[in-house]
C-alpha positions, 0 to 999 in steps of 0.5 A, a space after each residue: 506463476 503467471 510470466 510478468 514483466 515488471 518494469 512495464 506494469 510498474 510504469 502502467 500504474 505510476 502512469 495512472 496516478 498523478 504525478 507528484 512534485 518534490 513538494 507533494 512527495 514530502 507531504 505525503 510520506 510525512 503523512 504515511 510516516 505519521 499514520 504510522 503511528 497509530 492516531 488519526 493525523 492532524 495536518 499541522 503534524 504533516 505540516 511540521 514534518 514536512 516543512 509545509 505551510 498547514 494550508 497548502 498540506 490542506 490544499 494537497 489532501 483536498 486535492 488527491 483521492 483516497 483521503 479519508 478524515 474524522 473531525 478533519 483528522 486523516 484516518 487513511 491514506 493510499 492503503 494504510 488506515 488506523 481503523 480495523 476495515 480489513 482482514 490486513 493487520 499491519 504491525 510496527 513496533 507496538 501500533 496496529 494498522 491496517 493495510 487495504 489490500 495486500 500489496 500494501 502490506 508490501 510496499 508501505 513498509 520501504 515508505 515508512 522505512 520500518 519493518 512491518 509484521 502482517 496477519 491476514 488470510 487467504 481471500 480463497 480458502 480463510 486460510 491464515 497467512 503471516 509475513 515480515 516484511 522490511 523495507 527491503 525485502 520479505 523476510 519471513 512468511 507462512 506459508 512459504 507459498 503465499 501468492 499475491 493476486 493483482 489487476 492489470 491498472 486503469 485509469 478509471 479506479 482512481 474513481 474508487 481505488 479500494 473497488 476497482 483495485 484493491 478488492 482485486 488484490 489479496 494474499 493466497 497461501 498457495 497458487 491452487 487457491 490463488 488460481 480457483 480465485 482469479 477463474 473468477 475474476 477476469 483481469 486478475 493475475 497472480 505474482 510471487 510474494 518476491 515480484 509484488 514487493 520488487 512491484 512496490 519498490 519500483 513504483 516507490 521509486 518512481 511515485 516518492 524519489 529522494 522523499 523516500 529517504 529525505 523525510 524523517 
């Protein structure tokens, strides 16, 4: 497995996104634990979890990319969705989601403070691949040598983060299938299951802080 220093790429891509106040913090996890439900988001519901002004949760949404929104309802935020656009199915308790890529898979679940069970498939082969993962660890996976596939951050893919970043990550049931996948396509890298979770932990921390444990 490729030697990764982790520290230093999860300060690359917190560099690349904006920085958030206390205030955007709390939204915005209000709004991934919403999304978690499983129903496209109304801002007032964000609003009230958060202890927001509806206008400024408006405001905040208009604001950042990767917002997506029906009839004014949001339907994705930064990698969870309520529709079915990807191979990633992400379940808690009885709602299906969708992640859109498959780091995060790994790190969305320490947002929501929930566990999280993900079918998806190896990007090389089709083959299929399953985890649980809690907001502390991956607990369970098959196969046991699933890799994860990453690209090193710039700061152009906030243009569009699901092309330029997303469409790079994915799930590989061995590290022969992530390696026949990254020859072609420079820029990749391969991580452990364990280093891409520790990646998300660290770039919660840093992204989200006491918001993480704060929204309920």
């Amino acid at each position: 497995m490729d030697a990764i220093d982790l520290g230093a790429l999860a300060d690359r891509f917190v560099a690349c996104f904006p920085k958030l106040n206390v205030e955007e913090r709390r939204v915005f996890v209000a709004l991934y634990r919403q999304l978690a439900l499983g129903e496209p988001v109304a801002p007032q519901k964000v609003a009230l979890r958060a202890g927001a002004a509806v206008d400024r949760v408006n405001a905040l949404l208009d604001a950042v990319p990767a917002v997506y929104r029906e009839g004014g309802k949001v339907i994705g935020f930064w990698g969870l969705t309520v529709r079915p656009l990807s191979r990633h199915r992400f379940h808690t308790g009885d709602r299906t989601l969708y992640t859109w890529c498959a780091w995060d898979a790994l790190f969305i679940p320490m947002i929501l403070g929930k566990t999280a069970y993900v079918e998806s498939e190896d990007a090389h082969t089709g083959a299929p691949i399953s985890l649980t993962v809690t907001p502390e660890r991956v607990e369970a996976v098959a196969p046991r040598g699933t890799v994860v596939s990453m690209l090193e951050p710039r700061e152009d893919m906030l243009a569009d983060v699901v092309t330029r970043l997303c469409h790079y990550i994915h799930f590989f049931a061995s590290e022969a299938s992530g390696r026949a996948w990254i020859t072609k396509h420079p820029g990749a890298m391969l991580l452990s299951l364990e280093d891409a979770f520790e990646l998300g932990r660290r770039t919660n921390q840093m992204r989200y802080g006491e918001a993480l444990l704060n929204a309920s």
